[in-house]
N, CA, C and O of each residue as an XYZ file, in Angstrom:
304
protein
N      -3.203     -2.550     16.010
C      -3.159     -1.731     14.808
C      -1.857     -2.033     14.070
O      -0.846     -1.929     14.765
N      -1.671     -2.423     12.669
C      -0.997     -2.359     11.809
C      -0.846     -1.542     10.536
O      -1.689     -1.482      9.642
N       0.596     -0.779     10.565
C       0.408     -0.084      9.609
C       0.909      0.118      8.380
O       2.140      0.129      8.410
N       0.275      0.348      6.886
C       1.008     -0.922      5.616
C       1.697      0.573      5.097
O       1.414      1.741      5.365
N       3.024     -0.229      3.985
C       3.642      0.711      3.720
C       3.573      0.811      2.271
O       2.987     -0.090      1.671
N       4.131      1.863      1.565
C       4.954      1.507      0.079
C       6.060      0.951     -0.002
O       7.032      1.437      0.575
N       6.126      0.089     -0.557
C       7.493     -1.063     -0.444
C       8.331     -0.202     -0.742
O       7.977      0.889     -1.190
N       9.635     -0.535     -0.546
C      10.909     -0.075     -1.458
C      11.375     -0.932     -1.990
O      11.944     -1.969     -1.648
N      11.076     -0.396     -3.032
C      11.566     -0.876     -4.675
C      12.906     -0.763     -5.070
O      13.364     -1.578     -5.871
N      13.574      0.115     -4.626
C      14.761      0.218     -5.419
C      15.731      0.479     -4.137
O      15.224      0.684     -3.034
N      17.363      0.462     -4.345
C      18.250      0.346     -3.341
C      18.052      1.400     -2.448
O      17.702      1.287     -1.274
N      18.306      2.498     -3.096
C      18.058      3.931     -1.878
C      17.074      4.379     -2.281
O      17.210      5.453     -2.868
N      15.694      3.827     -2.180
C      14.467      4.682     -2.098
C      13.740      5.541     -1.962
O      12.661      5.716     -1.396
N      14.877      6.483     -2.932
C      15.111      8.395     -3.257
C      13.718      8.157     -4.288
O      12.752      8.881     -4.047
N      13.603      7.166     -5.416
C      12.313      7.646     -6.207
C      11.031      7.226     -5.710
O      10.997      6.237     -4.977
N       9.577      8.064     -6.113
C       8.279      8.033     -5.765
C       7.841      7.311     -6.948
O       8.065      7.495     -8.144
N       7.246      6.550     -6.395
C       5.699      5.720     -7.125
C       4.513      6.133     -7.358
O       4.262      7.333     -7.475
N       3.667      5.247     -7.452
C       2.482      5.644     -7.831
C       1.629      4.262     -6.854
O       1.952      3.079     -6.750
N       0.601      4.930     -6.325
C      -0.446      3.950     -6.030
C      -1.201      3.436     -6.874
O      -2.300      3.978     -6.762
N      -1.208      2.523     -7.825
C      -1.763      2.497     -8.968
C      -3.377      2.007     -8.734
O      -4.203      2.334     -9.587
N      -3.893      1.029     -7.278
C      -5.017      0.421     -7.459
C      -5.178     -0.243     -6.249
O      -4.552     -1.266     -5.973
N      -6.177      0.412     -5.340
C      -6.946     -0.242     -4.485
C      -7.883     -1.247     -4.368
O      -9.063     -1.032     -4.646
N      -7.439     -2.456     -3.939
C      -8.165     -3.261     -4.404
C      -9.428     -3.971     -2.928
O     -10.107     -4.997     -2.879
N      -9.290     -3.136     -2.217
C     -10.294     -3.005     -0.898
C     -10.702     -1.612     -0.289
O     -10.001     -0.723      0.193
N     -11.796     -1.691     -0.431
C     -12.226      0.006      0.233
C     -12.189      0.339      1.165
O     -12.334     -0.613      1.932
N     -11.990      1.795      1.975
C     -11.940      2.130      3.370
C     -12.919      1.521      4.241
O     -14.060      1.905      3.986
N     -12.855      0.929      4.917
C     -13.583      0.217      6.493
C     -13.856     -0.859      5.799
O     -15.007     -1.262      5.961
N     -13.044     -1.612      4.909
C     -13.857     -2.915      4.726
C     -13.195     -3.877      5.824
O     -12.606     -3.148      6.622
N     -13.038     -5.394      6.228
C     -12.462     -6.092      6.917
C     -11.873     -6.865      5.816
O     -12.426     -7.172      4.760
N     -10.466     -7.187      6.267
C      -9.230     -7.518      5.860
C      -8.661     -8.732      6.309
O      -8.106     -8.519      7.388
N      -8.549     -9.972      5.939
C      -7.321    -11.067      6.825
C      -6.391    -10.565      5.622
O      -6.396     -9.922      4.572
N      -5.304    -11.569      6.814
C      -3.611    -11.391      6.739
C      -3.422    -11.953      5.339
O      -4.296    -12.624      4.790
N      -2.295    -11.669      4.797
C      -1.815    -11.828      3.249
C      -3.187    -11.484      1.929
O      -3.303    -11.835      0.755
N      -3.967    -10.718      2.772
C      -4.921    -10.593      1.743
C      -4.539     -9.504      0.188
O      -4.385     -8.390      0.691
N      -4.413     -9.411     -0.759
C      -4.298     -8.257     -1.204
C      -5.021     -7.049     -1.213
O      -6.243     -6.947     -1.320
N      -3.928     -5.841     -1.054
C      -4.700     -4.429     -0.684
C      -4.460     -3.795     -1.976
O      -5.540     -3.330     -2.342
N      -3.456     -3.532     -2.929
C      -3.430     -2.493     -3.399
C      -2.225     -3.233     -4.576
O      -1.775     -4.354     -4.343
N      -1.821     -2.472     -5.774
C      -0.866     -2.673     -6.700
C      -0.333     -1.259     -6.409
O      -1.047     -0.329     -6.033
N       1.009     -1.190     -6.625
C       1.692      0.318     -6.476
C       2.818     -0.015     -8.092
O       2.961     -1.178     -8.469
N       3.292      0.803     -8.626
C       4.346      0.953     -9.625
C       5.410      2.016     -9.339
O       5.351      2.951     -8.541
N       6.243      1.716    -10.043
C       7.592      2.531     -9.938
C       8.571      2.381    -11.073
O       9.574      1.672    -11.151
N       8.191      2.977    -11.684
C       8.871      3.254    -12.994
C       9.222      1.789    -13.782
O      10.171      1.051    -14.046
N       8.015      1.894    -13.929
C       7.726      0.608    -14.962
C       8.410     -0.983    -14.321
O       9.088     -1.824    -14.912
N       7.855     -0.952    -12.745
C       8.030     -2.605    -12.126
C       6.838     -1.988    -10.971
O       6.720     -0.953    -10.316
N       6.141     -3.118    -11.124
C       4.678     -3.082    -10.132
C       4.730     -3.846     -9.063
O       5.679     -4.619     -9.190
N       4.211     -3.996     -8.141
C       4.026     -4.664     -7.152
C       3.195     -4.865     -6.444
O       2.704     -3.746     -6.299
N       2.383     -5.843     -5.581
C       1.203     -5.971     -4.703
C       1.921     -5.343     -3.242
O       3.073     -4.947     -3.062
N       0.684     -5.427     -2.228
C       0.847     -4.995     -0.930
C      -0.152     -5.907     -0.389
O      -1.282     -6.135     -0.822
N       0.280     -6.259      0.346
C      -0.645     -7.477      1.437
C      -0.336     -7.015      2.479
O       0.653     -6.403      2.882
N      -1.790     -7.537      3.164
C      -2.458     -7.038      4.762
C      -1.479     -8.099      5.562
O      -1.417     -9.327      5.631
N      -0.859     -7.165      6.042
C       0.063     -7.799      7.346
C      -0.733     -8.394      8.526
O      -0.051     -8.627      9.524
N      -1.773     -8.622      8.585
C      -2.727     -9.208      9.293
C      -3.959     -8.915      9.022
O      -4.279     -8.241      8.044
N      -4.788     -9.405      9.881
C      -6.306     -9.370     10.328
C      -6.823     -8.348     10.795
O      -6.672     -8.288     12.015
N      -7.719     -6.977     10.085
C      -8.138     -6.100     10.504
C      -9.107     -5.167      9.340
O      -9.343     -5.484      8.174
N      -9.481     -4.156      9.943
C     -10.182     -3.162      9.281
C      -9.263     -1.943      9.148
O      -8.728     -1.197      9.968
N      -9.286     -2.052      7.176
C      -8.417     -1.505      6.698
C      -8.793      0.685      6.947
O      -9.878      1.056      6.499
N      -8.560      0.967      7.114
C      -8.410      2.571      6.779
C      -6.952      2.999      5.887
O      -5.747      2.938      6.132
N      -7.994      3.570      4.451
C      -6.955      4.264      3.333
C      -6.322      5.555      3.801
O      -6.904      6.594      4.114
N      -4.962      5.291      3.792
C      -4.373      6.836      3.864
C      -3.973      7.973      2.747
O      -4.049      9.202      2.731
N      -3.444      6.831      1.683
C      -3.242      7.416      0.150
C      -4.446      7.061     -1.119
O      -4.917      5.977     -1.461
N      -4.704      8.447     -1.629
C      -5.684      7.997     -2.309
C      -5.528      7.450     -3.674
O      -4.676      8.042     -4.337
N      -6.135      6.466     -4.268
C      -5.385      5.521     -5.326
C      -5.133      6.665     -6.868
O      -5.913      7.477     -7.365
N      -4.282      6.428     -7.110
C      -3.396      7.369     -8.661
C      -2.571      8.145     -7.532
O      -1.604      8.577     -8.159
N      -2.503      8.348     -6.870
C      -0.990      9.037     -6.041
C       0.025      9.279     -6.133
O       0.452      8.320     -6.776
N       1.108     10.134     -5.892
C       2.202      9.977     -6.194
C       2.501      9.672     -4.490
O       1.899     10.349     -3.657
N       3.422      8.661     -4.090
C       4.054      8.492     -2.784
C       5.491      8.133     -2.514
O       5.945      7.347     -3.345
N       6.141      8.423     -1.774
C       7.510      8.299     -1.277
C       7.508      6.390     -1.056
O       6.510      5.670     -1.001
N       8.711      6.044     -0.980
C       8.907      4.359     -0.907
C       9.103      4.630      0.484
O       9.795      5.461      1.073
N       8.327      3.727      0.865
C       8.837      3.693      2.659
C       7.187      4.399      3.142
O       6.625      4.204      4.220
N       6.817      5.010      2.302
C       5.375      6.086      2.927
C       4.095      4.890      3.504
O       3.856      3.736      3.149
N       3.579      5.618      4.338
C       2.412      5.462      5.205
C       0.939      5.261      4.141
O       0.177      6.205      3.928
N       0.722      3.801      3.525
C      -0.399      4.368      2.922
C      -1.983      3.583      3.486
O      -3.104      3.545      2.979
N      -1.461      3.078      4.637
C      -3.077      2.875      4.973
C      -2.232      2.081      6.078
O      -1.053      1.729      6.113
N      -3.664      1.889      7.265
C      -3.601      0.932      8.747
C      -4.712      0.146      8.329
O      -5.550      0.247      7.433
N      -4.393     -0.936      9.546
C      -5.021     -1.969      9.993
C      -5.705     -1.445     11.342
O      -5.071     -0.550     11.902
N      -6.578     -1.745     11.794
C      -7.317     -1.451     13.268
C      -8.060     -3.013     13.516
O      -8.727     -3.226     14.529
């Protein structure tokens, strides 16, 4: 099991983002560097890639507000 994060974006990753866009649905199957999701943070965006090979489960639901560093979905 692997579990993906919200990047941190900025030096002390005191501000929240946004999950802006899921781009794989809950229980689909996933390889590694695949893209999962776009997140933003005050106007600079970013992808999230599958740290490996697995079946994704969403933890944050996409338009979110989330902490940098936060828990937003596993790998199984």
């Amino acid at each position: 099991m692997s579990d993906v994060f919200f990047p941190k974006m900025t030096g002390d990753g005191a501000e929240n983002g946004v999950l802006a866009t899921w781009y794989v649905a809950d229980g689909e199957q996933v390889k590694a560097e695949q893209l999962l999701a776009e997140v933003a943070l005050d106007k600079v965006d970013a992808e999230v890639l599958a740290p490996g090979d697995g079946v994704v489960r969403l933890v944050v639901e996409e338009g979110a507000e989330v902490a940098q560093g936060a828990l937003i979905a596993r790998l199984e």
